[in-house]
C-alpha positions, 0 to 999 in steps of 0.5 A: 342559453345563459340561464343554462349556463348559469346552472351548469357553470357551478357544477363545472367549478365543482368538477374541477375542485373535486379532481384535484381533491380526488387525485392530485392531492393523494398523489402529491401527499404520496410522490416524495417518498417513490422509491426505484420505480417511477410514478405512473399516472394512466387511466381512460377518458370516454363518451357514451350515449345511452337510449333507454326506454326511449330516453337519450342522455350522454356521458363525458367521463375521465378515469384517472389512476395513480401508482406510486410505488415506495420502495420494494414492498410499499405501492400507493394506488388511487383511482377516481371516476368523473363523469357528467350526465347530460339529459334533458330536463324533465325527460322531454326539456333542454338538456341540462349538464350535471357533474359526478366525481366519486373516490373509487380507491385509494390505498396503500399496498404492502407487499410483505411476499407473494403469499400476502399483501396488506391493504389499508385505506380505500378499496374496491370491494373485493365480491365476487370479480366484476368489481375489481376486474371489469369496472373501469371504463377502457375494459369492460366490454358491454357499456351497462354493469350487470344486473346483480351487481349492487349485491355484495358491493353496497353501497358504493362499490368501495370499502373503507378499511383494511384488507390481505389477499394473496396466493395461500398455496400453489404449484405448477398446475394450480393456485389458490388464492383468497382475499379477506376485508373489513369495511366501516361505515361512511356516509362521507361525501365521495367516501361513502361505504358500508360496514362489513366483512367478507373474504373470496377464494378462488382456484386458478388453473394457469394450463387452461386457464381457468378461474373458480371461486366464491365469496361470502359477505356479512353486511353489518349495517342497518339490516343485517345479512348474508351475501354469497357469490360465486364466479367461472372465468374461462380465457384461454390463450390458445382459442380467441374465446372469452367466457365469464359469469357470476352468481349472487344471492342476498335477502334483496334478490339473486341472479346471474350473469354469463359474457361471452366475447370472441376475437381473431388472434394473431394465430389465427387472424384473416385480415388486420380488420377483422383482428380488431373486431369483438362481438360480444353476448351477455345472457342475465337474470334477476330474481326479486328477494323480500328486503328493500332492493336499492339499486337493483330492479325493483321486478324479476328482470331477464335481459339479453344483450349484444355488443361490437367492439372495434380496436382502433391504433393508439389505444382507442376503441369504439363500443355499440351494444343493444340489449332487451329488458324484459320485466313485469314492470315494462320491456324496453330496449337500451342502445349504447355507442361510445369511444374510449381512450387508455392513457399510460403517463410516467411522470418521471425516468422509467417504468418497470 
């Protein structure tokens, strides 16, 4: 036991001194300056237990957020993710602890209207939507990412650089809206990312609200090439559906994915159990190209997965999901449970 702890004990110093580097100093170097709103510290804290291929490891994680706006156009936002991975050793020894702290951004906003937003610092790239809008822990429904994930959002899933997004024109019927980018290259530690440019565009029809849109990344660094994606949202606020896909292509390989979720509105609800109840499917493939994958699977791979989500009082929700890999390299069954916790802090007066 204490040889144990003497290899974990650094890693625990580490964790701590990599927080406050990640979040309390860009939130103390941005606090002074908050103009009429108050500053907000919110976020998640979760545990996951993960059964892959019939190895189990665990995962303690906290997701911090800060937002501190600065006057009417000026908004500074920075989120970390800080995990540990606790496996056994070798794949059959004691479970030994590692810790993980990784910048996912921080940035700063100007907002010189609704047409345009200027973005400078560090940001989640902007391919496709899982990145931006599902990855956070107290959000994404199923535990895994998807398979096509790594495309268009190597090497980290941030970008360091500069970007503009906004609504380029729209009525009471329809939105345009569109992002564009620029990332250098980084090999920083907790800063890591990748040089290239890219842009989405999408049309949002607010009545059915639903979601159509592509992106298109050059990735400039090492071997060049090209990365295109497409995406569908469906989330209707009259049906208790929630339907979302998206598709990527790259010299490393392509594939797609579809989600599913179905949960009782207050319209239409049975009971308060059943209110808090989401079963979920995800349906996804993956097509091995010809340049080096990195983090994708290294072997065309088909996956199934199905998840319940209980919505518990107080912000706390529980996960459990089984998915099925099948590949030429093996097929195995993955098992998640977990509990997550959303947390909203105002640091001072009110939060508008």
């Amino acid at each position: 036991m204490s040889s144990n702890r003497k290899r974990v004990s650094p890693s625990g110093r580490a964790f701590v001194r990599r927080f406050i580097v990640t979040i309390a100093l860009p939130f103390l170097m941005s606090f002074s300056g908050f103009g009429q709103d108050a500053p907000l510290i919110s976020g998640g804290v979760g545990f996951l237990s993960t059964t892959a291929a019939g190895q189990t490891y665990y995962q303690p994680i906290l997701a911090p957020v800060a937002v501190v706006p600065l006057g009417e156009h000026f908004l500074v936002e920075a989120r970390a993710d800080l995990r540990g991975f606790i496996a056994p050793e070798n794949g059959n020894g004691p479970y030994q602890g590692q810790f993980f702290s990784t910048l996912e951004y921080a940035q700063i906003d100007y907002l010189v209207n609704k047409r345009l937003t200027i973005t400078a610092g560090r940001f989640l790239t902007p391919f496709n939507t899982y990145n931006e809008r599902l990855t956070a822990i107290w959000i994404r429904d199923l535990a895994d990412s998807p398979l096509i994930y790594p495309i268009g959002t190597r090497t980290s899933g941030s970008s360091n650089g500069a970007m503009i997004r906004g609504a380029a024109a729209n009525t009471d019927s329809w939105e345009l809206n569109y992002t564009a980018y620029f990332s250098a290259a980084c090999t920083v530690n907790n800063l890591q990312a990748g040089r290239a440019a890219g842009m989405r565009a999408g049309v949002f029809l607010p009545k059915q609200q639903l979601e159509v849109g592509g992106s298109y990344q050059r990735y400039l660094q090492d071997e060049h090439m090209n990365v295109g994606g497409a995406y569908v949202w469906w989330v209707p606020t009259d049906l208790p559906v929630q339907v979302r896909s998206e598709y990527a292509h790259s010299d490393q390989g392509h594939g797609y994915w579809i989600e599913g979720a179905f949960r009782f509105t207050r319209k239409n609800e049975i009971t308060t159990i059943t209110s808090r109840i989401q079963p979920m499917a995800r349906v996804q493939q993956f097509f091995r190209g010809s340049a080096p994958g990195g983090l994708l699977p290294s072997q065309d791979t088909n996956e199934m997965d199905f998840g319940i989500n209980a919505y518990l009082p107080q912000d706390i929700r529980l996960t459990t999901s089984y998915g099925r890999q099948f590949s030429s390299g093996a097929d195995f069954n993955v098992w998640n449970v977990g509990v997550t916790y959303r947390f909203v802090l105002p640091l001072a007066g009110r939060h508008s």
